[in-house]
C-alpha positions in Angstrom: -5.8 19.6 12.3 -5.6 15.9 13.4 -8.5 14.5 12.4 -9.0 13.0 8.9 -12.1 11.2 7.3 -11.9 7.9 4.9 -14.8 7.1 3.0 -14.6 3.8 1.1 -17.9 2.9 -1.1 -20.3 4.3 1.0 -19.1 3.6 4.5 -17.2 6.6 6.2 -14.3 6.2 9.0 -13.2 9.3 11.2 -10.1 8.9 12.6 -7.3 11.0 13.7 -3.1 11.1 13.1 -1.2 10.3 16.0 3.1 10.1 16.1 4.5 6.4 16.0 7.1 6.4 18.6 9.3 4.2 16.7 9.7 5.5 13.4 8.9 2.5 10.9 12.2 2.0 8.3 11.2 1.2 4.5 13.3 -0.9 2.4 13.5 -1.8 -0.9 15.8 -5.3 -2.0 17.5 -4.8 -4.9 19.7 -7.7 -6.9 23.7 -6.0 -6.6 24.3 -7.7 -10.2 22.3 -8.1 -13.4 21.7 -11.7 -14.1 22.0 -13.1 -17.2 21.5 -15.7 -19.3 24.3 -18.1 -18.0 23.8 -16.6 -14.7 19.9 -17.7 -14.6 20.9 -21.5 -15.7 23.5 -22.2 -13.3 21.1 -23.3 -10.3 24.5 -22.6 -7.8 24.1 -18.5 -8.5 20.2 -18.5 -8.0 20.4 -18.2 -4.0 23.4 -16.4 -3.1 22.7 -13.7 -0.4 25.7 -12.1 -1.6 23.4 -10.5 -4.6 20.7 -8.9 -2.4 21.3 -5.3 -1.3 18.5 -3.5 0.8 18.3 0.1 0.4 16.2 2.7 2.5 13.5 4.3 1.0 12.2 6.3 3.7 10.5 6.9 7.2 6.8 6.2 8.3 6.1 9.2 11.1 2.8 9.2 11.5 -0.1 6.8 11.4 -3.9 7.0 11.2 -5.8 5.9 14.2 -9.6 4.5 13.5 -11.2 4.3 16.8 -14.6 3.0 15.9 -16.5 1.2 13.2 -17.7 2.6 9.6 -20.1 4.6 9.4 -23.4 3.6 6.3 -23.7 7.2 5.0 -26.8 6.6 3.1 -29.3 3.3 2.4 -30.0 5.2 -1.0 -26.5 5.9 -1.8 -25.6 5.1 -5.5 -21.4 4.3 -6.2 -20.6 7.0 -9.0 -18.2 3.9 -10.6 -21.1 1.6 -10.3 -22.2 1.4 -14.3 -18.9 2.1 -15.4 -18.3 -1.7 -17.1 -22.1 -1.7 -18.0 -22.2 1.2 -20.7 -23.2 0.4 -24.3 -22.2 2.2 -26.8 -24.9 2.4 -30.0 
């Protein structure tokens, strides 16, 4: 249902999903024109507001609520990435 679990390294958060009441907008600038090489030496074009367009990418609902602190799972917990940069090869 509601409730979801995080587990980062080897700490563990239990929260649950809750409705945001707003929805949160997300919006992506874009440039309206390519620039190009002229355009990017004429110091005059390189602030215009006219060039920026913001477009709406979608609609955060829902959040995660964490009501209390991580959780250590384990003292002898062992990362399973750990010796991932430490392998030799022969």
């Amino acid at each position: 249902g509601n409730s979801v679990t995080l587990t980062v390294g080897n700490q563990r958060l239990d929260g649950k999903v809750t409705d945001l009441s707003p929805p949160l907008g997300v919006m992506s600038k874009k440039n309206k024109r390519q620039h190009d090489d002229a355009m990017i030496d004429d110091p005059e074009s390189k602030n215009d507001d006219d060039d920026v367009e913001y477009e709406i990418v979608g609609f955060i609902k829902r959040k995660i609520v964490f009501s209390h602190r991580p959780q250590v799972m384990s003292q002898n917990w062992v990362s399973p990435t750990k010796d991932l940069g430490s392998q030799r090869t022969v």
